[in-house]
C-alpha positions as CSV (number, residue, x, y, z in Angstrom):
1,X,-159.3,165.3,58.7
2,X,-155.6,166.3,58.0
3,X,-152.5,163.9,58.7
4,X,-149.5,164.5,60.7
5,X,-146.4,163.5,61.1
6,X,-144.9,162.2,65.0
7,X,-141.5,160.0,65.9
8,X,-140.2,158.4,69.0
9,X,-136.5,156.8,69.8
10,X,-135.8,154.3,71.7
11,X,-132.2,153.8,73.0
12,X,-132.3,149.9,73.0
13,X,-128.9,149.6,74.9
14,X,-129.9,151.1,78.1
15,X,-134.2,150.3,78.0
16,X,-134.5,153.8,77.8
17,X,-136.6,156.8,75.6
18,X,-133.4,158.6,74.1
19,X,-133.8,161.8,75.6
20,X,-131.9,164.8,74.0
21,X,-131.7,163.6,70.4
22,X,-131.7,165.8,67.2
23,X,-134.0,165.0,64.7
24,X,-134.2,167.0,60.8
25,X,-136.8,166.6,58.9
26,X,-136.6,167.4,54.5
27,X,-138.6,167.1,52.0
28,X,-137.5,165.4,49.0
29,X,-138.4,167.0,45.8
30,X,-137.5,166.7,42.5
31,X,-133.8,165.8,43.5
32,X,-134.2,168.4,45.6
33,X,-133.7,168.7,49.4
34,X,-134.9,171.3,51.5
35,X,-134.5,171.1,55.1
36,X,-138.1,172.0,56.8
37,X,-137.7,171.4,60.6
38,X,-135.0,170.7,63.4
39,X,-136.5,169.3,66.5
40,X,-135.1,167.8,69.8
41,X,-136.5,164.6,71.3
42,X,-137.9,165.2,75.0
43,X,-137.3,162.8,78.0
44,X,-140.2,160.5,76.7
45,X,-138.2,160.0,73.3
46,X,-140.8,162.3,71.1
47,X,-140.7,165.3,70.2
48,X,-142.9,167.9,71.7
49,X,-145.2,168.4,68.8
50,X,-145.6,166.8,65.6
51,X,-142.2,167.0,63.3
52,X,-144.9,168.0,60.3
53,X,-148.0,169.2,61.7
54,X,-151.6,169.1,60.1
55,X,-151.5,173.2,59.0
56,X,-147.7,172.0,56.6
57,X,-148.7,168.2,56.2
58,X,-148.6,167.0,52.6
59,X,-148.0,164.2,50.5
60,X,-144.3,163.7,49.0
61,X,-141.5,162.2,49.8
62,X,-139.4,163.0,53.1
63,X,-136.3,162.0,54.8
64,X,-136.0,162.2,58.8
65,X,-132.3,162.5,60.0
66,X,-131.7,161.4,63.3
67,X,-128.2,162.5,65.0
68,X,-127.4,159.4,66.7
69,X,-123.3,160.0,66.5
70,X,-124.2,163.2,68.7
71,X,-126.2,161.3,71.2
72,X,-123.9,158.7,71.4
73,X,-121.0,160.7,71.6
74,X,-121.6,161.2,75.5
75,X,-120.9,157.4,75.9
76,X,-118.1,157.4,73.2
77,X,-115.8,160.3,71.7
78,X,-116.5,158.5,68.5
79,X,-119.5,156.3,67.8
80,X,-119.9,154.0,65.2
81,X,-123.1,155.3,63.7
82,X,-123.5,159.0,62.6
83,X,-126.4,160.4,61.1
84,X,-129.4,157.9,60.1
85,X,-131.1,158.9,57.5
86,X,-134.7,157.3,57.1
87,X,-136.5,158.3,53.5
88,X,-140.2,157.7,53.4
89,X,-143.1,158.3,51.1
90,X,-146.7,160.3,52.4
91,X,-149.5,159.6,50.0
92,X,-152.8,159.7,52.2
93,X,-152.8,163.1,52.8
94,X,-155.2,162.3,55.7
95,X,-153.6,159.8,57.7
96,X,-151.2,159.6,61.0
97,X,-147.9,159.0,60.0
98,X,-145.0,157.6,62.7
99,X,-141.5,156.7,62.3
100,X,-140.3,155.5,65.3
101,X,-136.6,154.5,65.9
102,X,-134.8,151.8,67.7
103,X,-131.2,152.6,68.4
104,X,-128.0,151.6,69.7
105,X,-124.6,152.5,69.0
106,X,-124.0,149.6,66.4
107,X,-127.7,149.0,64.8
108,X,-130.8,150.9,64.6
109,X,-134.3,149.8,62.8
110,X,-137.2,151.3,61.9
111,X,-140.9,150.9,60.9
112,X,-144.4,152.8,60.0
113,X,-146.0,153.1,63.9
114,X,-149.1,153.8,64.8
């Protein structure tokens, strides 16, 4: 079995899946950072497939960057939070990983989903 790699944002201000987000994902290597995917979050909040799917997923280290000032920027000209970077780690090479994100424009958090 091979892993794979799935997010979902939550807009925690309105209740609602935050539809229309952009969402990088690099891979961190050796000081290194090389952009891999750009994906756009659907009305549900996830993306439409998986950010890394099985056929690319591999251990290392990755950072997801979610473009929260650009989503935000249709309530505000300027929002308080830009980009949020989230690094993680992959090491079971077989497993699901999820990084979900809870948002707002003035605090986010994150955590390994299921």
């Amino acid at each position: 079995m091979t892993g794979f790699l799935t997010t979902h944002v939550l807009d925690t201000a309105s209740g609602l899946p935050a539809a229309g987000m952009t969402v990088d994902l690099y891979c961190l290597d050796d000081g290194q950072r090389e952009h891999v995917v750009t994906m756009v979050t659907n009305g549900d909040g996830r993306t439409d497939s998986a950010i890394l799917p099985a056929d690319t997923f591999k251990t290392g280290k990755y950072e997801l960057v979610f473009q929260a000032g650009a989503y935000f920027s249709r309530i505000e000209e300027i929002s308080f939070l830009d980009d949020i970077p989230i690094r993680f780690g992959i090491n079971d090479p077989a497993s699901h990983y999820h990084v979900p994100l809870l948002v707002s424009p003035f605090s986010f958090s994150t955590y390994r989903g299921s």
